[in-house]
TORBATOR-755260 format. One line per 8 residues: number of its first residue (from 1); their letters; for each residue x negated, y negated, z of N, C-alpha, C. Coordinates in steps of 0.05 Angstrom, whole numbers. Each point is the difference from the previous one (the first is absolute). Example, Ala and Ser with C-alpha at 12.3 -4.5 7.8 and 13.67 -1.06 7.14 Angstrom:
2
1> AS> -264:114:156:18:-24:0:-18:-24:0; 7:-21:-14:-16:-24:1:15:-22:14
***
This chain:
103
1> XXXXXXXX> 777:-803:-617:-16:-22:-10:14:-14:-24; 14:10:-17:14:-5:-24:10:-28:13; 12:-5:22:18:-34:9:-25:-20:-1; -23:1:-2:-15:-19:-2:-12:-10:-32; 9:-25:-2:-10:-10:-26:-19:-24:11; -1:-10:-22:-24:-23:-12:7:-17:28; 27:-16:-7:9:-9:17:-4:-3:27; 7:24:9:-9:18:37:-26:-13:4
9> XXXXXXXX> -15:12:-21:-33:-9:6:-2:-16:14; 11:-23:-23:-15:-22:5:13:-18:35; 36:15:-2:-10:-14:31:-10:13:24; -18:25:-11:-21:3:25:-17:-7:16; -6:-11:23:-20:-10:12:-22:11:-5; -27:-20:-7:-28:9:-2:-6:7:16; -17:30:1:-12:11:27:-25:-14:-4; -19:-4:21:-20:-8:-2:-20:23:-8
17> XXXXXXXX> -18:-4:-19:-16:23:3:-16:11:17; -6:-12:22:-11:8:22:22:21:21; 20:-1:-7:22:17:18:6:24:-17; -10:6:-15:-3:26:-21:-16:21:11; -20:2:22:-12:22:15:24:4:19; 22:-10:9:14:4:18:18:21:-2; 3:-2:-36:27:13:-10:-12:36:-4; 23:8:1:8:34:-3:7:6:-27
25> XXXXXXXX> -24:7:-14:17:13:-33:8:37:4; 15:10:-24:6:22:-2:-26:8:-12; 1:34:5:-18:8:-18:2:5:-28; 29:-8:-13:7:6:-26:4:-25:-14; -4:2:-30:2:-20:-23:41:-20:8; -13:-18:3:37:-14:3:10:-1:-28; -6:6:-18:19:-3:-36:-6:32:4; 25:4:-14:6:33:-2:3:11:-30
33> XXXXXXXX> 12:-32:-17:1:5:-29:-28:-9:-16; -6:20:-14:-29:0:-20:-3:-32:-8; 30:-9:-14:-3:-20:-11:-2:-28:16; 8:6:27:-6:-26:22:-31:5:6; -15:23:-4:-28:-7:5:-12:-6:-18; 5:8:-30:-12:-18:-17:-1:-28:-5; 25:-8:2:7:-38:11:-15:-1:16; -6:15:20:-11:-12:33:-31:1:-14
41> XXXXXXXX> -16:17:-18:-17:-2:-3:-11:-27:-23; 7:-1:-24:12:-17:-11:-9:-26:7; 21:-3:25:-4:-29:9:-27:4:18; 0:17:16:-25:-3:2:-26:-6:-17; 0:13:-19:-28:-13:-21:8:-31:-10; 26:-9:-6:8:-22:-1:-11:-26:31; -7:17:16:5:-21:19:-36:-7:2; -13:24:-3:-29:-2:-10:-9:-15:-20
49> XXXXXXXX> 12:-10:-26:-3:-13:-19:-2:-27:1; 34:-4:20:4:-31:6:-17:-9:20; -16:19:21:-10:-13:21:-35:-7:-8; -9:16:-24:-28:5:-15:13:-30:-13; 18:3:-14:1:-31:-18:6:-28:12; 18:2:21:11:-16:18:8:-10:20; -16:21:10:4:6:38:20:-8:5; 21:14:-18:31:-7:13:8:29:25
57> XXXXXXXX> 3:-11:11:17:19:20:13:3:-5; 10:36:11:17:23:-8:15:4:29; 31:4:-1:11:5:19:11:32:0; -11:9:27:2:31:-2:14:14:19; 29:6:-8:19:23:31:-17:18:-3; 6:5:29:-16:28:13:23:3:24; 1:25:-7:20:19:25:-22:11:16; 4:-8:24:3:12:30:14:17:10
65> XXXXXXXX> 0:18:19:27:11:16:17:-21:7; -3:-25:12:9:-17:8:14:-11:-24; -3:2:-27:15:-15:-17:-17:-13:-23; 5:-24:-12:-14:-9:-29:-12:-24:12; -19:6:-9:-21:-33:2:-7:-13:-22; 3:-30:4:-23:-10:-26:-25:-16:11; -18:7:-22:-26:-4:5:-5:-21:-22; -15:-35:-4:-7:1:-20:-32:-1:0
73> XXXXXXXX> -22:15:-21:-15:2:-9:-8:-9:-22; -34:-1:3:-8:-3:-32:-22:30:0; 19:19:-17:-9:37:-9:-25:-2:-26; -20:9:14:-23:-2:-10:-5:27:-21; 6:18:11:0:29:-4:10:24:4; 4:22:-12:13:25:11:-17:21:-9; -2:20:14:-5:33:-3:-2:7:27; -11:32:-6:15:17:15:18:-8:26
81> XXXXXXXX> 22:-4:-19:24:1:18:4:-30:14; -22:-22:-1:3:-26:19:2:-20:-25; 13:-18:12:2:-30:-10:-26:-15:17; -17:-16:-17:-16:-15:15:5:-31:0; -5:-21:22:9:-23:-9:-23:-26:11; -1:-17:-1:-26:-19:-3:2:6:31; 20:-7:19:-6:8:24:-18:22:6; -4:15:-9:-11:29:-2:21:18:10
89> XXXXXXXX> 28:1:-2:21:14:17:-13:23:-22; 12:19:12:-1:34:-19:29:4:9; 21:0:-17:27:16:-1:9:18:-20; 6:18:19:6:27:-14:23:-8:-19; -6:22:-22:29:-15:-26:27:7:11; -4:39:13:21:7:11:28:-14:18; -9:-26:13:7:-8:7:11:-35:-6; -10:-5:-25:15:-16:-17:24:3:-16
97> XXXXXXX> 22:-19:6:26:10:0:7:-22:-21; -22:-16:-6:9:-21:-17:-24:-20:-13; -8:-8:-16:-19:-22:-20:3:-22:-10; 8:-15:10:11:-29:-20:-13:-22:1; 3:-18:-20:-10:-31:4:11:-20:10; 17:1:11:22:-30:-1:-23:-6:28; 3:-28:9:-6:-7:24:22:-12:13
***
């Protein structure tokens, strides 16, 4: 995972969020270092703030078996263990590989 930066992201194609029941997650956390889940969390309460203040949408990788997706959302909430988003999506954190704002 280390070859993917900011950059990579951004020229990923948007998955639709409706094609996210399709996908295959692992059953394990994708950040393996303490300090990539604190960022990952982090931005997550960051992305709650901007979307309570400004309903800005939050762009979110998520690993699949199949590989990295981006999603963009507006993340309403988190606990146990889910991201919530005005859609009403519920995504597991485990499987957030990434948090950012750019659009």
């Amino acid at each position: 995972m280390s070859s993917y930066t900011l950059s990579n992201f951004r020229g990923l194609p948007t998955t639709p969020v409706e094609d996210l029941t399709t996908l295959m997650f692992e059953n394990t956390d994708v950040l393996t270092h303490d300090d990539d889940v604190r960022v990952r969390n982090a931005n997550i309460d960051k992305a709650i703030a901007l979307a309570n203040s400004l309903e800005n949408t939050t762009t979110i990788i998520i690993k699949s078996t199949s590989g990295l997706h981006k999603i963009k959302v507006i993340v309403t909430g988190h606990n146990n263990g889910y991201v919530y988003t005005i859609d009403h999506l519920k995504i597991p954190v485990k499987i957030i590989y990434s948090v950012d704002f750019y659009t």
